[in-house]
C-alpha positions as CSV (number, residue, x, y, z in Angstrom):
1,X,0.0,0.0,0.0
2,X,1.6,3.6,-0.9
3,X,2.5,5.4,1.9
4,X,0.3,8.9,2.2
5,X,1.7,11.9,0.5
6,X,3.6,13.7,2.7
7,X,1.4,17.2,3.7
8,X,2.8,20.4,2.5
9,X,4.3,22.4,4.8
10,X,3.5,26.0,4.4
11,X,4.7,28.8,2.9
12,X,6.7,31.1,5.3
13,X,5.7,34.0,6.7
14,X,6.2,37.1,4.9
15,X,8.1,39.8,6.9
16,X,5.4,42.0,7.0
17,X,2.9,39.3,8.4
18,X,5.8,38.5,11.0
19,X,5.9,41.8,12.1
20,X,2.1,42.0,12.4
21,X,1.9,38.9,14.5
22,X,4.7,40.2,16.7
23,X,3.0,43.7,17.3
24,X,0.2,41.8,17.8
25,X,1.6,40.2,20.4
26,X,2.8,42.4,22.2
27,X,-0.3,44.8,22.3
28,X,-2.0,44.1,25.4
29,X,-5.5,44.5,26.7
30,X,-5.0,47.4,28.3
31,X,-2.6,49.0,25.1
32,X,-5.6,47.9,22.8
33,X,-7.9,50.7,24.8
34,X,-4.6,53.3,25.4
35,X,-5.8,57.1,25.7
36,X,-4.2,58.9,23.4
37,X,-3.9,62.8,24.0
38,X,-2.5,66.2,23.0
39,X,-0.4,65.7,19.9
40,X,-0.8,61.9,19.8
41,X,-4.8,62.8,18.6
42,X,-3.5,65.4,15.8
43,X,-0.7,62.5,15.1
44,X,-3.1,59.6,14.0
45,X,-5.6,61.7,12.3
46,X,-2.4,62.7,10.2
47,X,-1.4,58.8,9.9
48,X,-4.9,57.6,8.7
49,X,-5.4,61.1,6.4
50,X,-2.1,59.8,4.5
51,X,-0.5,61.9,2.5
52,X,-2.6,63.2,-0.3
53,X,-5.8,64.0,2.3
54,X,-3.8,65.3,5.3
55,X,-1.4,67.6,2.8
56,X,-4.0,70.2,3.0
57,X,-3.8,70.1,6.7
58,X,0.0,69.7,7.5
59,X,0.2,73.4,5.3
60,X,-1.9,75.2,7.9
61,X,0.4,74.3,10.3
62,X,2.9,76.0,12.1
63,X,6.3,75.2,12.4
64,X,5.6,74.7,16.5
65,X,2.5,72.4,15.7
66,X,4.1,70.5,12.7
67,X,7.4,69.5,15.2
68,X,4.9,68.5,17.8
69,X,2.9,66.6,15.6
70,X,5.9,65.4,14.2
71,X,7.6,64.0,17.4
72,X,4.5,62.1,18.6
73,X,3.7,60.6,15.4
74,X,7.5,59.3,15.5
75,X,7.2,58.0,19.1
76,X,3.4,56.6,18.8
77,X,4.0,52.9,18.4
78,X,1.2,50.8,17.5
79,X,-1.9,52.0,17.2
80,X,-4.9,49.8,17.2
81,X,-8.1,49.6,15.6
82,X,-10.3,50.1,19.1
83,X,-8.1,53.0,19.6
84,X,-8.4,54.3,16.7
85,X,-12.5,54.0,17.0
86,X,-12.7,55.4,19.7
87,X,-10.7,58.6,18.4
88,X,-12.7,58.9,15.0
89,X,-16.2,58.6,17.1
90,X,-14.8,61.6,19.8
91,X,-13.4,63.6,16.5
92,X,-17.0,63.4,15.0
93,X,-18.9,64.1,17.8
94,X,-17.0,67.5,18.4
95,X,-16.6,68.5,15.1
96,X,-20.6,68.1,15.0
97,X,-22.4,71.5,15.5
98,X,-24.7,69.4,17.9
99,X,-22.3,67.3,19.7
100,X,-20.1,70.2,21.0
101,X,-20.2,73.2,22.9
102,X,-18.0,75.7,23.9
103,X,-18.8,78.4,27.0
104,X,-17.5,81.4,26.9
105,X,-18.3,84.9,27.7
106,X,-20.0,85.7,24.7
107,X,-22.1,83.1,24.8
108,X,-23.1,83.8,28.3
109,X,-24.1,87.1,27.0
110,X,-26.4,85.8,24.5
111,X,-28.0,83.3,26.7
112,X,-28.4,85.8,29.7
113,X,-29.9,88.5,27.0
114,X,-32.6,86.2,26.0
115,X,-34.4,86.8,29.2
116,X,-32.7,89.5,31.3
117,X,-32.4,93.2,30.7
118,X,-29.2,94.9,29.5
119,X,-28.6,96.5,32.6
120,X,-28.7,93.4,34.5
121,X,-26.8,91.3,32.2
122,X,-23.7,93.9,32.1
123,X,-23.9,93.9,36.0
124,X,-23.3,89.9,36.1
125,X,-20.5,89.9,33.4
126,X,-18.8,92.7,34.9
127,X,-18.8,90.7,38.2
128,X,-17.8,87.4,36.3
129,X,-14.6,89.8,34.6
130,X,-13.4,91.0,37.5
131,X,-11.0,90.4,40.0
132,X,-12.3,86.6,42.2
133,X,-14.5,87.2,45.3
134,X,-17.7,86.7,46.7
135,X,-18.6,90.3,47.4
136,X,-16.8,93.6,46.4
137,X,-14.3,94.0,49.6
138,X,-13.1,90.2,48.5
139,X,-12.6,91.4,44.6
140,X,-11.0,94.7,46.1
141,X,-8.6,92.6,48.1
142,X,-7.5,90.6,44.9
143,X,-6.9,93.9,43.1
144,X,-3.0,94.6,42.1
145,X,-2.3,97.1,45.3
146,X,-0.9,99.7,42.6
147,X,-3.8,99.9,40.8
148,X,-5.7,99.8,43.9
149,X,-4.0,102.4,45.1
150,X,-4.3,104.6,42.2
151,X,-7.6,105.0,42.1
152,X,-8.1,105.8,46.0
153,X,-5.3,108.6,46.3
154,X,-8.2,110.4,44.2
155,X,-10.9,110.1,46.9
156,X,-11.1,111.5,50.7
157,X,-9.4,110.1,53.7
158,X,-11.9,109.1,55.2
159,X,-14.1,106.9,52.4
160,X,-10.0,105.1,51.5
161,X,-10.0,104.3,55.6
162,X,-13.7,102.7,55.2
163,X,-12.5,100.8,52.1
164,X,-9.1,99.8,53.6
165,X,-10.8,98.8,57.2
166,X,-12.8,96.3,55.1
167,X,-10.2,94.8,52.8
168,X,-7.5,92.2,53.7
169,X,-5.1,93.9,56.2
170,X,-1.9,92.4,54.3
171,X,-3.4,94.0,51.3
172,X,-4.5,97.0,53.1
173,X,-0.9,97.6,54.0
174,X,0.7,97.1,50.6
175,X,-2.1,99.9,49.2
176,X,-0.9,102.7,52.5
177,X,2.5,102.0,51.6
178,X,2.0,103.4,47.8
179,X,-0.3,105.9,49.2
180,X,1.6,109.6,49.5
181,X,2.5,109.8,53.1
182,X,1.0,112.5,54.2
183,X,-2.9,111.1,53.1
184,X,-1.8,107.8,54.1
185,X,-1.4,109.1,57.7
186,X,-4.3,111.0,57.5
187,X,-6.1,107.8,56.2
188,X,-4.6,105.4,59.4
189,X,-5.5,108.3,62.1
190,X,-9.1,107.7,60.7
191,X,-9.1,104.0,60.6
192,X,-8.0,104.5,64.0
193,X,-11.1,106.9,64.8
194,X,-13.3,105.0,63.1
195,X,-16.9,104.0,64.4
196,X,-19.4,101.6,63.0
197,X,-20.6,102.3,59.6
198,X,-24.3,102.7,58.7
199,X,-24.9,100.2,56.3
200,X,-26.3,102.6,54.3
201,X,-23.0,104.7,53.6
202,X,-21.6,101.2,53.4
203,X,-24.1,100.3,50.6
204,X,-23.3,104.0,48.7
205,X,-19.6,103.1,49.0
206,X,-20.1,99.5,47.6
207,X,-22.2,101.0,44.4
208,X,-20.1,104.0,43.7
209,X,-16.7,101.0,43.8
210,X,-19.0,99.1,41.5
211,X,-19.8,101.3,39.1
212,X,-16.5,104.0,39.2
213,X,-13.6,101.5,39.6
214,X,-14.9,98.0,39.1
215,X,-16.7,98.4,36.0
216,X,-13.6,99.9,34.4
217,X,-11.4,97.3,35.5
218,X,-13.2,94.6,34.6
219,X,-13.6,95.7,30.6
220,X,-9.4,95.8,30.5
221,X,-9.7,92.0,30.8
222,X,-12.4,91.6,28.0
223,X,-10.4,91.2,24.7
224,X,-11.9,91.1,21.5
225,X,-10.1,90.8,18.1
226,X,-10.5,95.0,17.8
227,X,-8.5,95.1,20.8
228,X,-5.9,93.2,19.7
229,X,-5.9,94.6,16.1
230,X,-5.3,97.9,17.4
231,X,-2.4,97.2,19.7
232,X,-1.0,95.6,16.4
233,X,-1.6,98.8,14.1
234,X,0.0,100.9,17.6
235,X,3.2,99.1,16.7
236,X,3.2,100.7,13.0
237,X,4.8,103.3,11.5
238,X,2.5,106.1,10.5
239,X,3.1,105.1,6.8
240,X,1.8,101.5,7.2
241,X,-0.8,102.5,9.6
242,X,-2.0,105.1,7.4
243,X,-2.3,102.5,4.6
244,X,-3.9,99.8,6.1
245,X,-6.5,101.7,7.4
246,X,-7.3,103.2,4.6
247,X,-7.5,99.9,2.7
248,X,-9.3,98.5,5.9
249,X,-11.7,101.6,5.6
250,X,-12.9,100.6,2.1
251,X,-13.2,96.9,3.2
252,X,-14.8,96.9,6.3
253,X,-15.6,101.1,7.4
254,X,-17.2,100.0,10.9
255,X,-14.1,97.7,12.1
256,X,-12.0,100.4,11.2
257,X,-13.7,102.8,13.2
258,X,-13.5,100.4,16.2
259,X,-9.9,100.0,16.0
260,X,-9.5,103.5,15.5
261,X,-11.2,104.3,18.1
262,X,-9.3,101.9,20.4
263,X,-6.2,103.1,19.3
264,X,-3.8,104.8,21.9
265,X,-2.1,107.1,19.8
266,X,0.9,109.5,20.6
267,X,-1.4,112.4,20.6
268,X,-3.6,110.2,23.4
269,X,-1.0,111.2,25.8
270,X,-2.4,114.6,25.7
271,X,-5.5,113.4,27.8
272,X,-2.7,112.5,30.8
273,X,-3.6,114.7,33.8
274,X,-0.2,117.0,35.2
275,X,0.8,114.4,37.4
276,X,0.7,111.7,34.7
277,X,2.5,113.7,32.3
278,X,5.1,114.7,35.2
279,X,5.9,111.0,35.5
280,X,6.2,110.2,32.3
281,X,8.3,113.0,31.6
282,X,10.9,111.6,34.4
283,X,11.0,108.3,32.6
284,X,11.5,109.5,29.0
285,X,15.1,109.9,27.9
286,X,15.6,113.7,26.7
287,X,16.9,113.1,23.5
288,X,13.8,111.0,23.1
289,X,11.7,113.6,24.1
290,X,13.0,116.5,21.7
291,X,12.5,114.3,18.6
292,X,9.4,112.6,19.6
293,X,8.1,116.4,20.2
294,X,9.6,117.6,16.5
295,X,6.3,115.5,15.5
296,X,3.4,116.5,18.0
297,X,0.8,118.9,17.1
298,X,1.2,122.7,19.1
299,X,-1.0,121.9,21.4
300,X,0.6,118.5,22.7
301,X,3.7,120.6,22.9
302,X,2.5,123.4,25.5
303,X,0.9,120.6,27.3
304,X,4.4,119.0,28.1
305,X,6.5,122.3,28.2
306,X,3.9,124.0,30.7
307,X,4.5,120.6,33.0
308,X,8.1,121.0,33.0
309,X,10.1,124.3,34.8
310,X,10.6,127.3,32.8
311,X,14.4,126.5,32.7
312,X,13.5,122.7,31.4
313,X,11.2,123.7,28.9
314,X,13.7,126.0,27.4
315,X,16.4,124.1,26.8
316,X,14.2,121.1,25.5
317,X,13.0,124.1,23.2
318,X,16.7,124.8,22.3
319,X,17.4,120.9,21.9
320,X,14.6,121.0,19.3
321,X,15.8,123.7,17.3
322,X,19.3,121.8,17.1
323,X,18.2,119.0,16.0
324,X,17.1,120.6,12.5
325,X,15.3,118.5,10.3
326,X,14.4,115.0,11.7
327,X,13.5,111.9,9.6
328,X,9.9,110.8,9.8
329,X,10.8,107.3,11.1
330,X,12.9,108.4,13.7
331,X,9.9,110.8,15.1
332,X,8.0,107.7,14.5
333,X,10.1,105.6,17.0
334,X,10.3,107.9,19.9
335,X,6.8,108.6,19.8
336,X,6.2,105.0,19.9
337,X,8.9,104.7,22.6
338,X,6.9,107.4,24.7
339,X,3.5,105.5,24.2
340,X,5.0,102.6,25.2
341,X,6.7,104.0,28.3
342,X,2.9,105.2,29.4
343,X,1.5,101.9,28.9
344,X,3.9,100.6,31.3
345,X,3.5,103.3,33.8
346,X,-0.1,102.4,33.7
347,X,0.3,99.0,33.9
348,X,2.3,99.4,37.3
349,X,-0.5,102.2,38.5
350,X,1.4,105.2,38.2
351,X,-0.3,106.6,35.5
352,X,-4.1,106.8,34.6
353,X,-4.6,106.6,30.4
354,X,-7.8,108.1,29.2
355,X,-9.0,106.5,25.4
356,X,-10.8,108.6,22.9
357,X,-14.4,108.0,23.8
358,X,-15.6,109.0,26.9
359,X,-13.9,110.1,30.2
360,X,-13.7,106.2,31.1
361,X,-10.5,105.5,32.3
362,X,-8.7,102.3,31.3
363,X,-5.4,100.9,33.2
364,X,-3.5,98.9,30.6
């Protein structure tokens, strides 16, 4: 009897199937359902776009995203289908205009106009954009003491003791020691006098806090993309500003108006009070000064040389005649140096910077 053919053996595997049934291996349970995040996500969208449908997307990339991208897709490792499920289903659902939302303050707004009054919406947002605390002496005590102090070296003695009695007393004593001397003593001999309050001073005081200092603090941390445009055309040179305005103007006439109007220009610093312009006049380098001034309109100019001595203002007077003729950029650049010093100042609360519209005062 013949002897049974001999079975064939089978083919080898290829390399590639070997390497599958390795990785396969190795994957384990808890590998198969791995979280991906940050860059990883971006990283195996990219990987199962391939090349001709993720080309679009790599180009709107920039170079900081496409190396991040680029190091986690190079460290990723396996990646299996259950993971990759799971990350097509959560891309779906928040790329879906009903299976995502985003909350923000402008969609609060909307929401809270639907049914509440203007007034009362701009009173909620306003306490939402300013500084944390349950009531007003808790956002006062989480105001920057400089700024704090700012704004009460302009009221009397004895409504700064109320408000400092009622604050934090480590923030109260940051705020006395910016205070001038002589009103902060006055301010500590009437803390020391002090008697109880009648709640309804203490209720006047809380309102007038609300609606003169609060209020404006709170828009300086509202940003839109106005905002941000015009600290953008601030950095030009009149020449580019000049253009793309005008361009802008034709496009879109109401955003440049809005830009425009939240511009802080050189000429801005004209609505500095004396002692603003004072300060800023002892950080300002001279030479600065005398060209940045070879620019400004007549008016700007008395309003500098009639807060300075009469000695000071005539020599910066002489300084300017030197000079001679002055290029237009280099006027450019020390005005832009001088704006930039004000900012500064009234970022640190030094300074007070009044915009265009209005007497609102904003601190930068």
């Amino acid at each position: 009897m013949a002897a049974p053919a001999p079975t064939a053996a089978p083919p080898p595997a290829t390399l590639a199937q070997r390497a599958t049934g390795v990785a396969a291996l190795q994957v384990s349970t808890n590998e198969r359902y791995r979280e991906l995040a940050g860059a990883e996500r971006a990283a195996v969208l990219l990987l199962a776009l391939g090349e001709e449908h993720g080309r679009e997307v790599w180009k709107r990339l920039d170079e900081l995203e496409i190396r991040q991208i680029s190091q986690a897709m190079a460290k990723l490792g396996p990646v299996t289908p259950e993971m990759l499920e799971n990350l097509f289903v959560d891309f779906v659902t928040r790329i879906s205009s009903k299976g995502s939302l985003t909350g923000n303050l402008d969609s609060t707004e909307r929401i809270l106009l639907s049914f509440l009054p203007p007034d009362r919406v701009n009173q909620i947002l306003e306490e939402i954009r300013g500084p944390a605390g349950r009531n007003m002496w808790e956002k006062l005590s989480n105001v920057q003491e400089n700024v704090l102090a700012n704004y009460l070296k302009n009221e009397y003695p004895q409504t700064v003791a109320l408000v400092l009695s009622k604050i934090r007393s480590d923030h109260a004593g940051r705020v006395l020691a910016i205070l001038p001397e002589e009103f902060s003593l006055e301010v500590v001999n009437r803390m020391l006098k002090m008697e109880a309050v009648q709640k309804e001073v203490l209720d006047k005081v809380e309102q007038t806090l609300r609606i003169e200092f609060m209020s404006n603090l709170s828009h300086t941390s509202r940003r839109d993309a106005h905002e941000l445009m015009a600290e953008i055309f601030n950095s030009f040179d009149r020449q580019t500003e000049a253009r793309f305005l005008t361009a802008l103007e034709e496009d879109n006439r109401e955003s440049a108006e809005k830009i425009k109007a939240l511009m802080f220009t050189f000429e801005d610093l004209g609505k500095l009070d004396s002692a603003g312009v004072q300060t800023l006049l002892r950080n300002i380098d001279k030479d600065k000064l005398a060209i940045a001034l070879k620019g400004a309109s007549d008016s700007l100019k008395n309003i500098f040389f009639s807060n300075m001595s009469s000695r000071a203002a005539g020599m910066l007077k002489e300084d300017m005649e030197a000079l001679g003729p002055v290029r237009l950029r280099d006027v450019d650049e020390s005005q832009a140096t001088m704006v930039n010093v004000a900012k500064d100042l009234a970022a640190k609360g030094e300074i007070m910077i009044t915009k265009s519209k209005g007497d609102d005062e904003l601190i930068y």
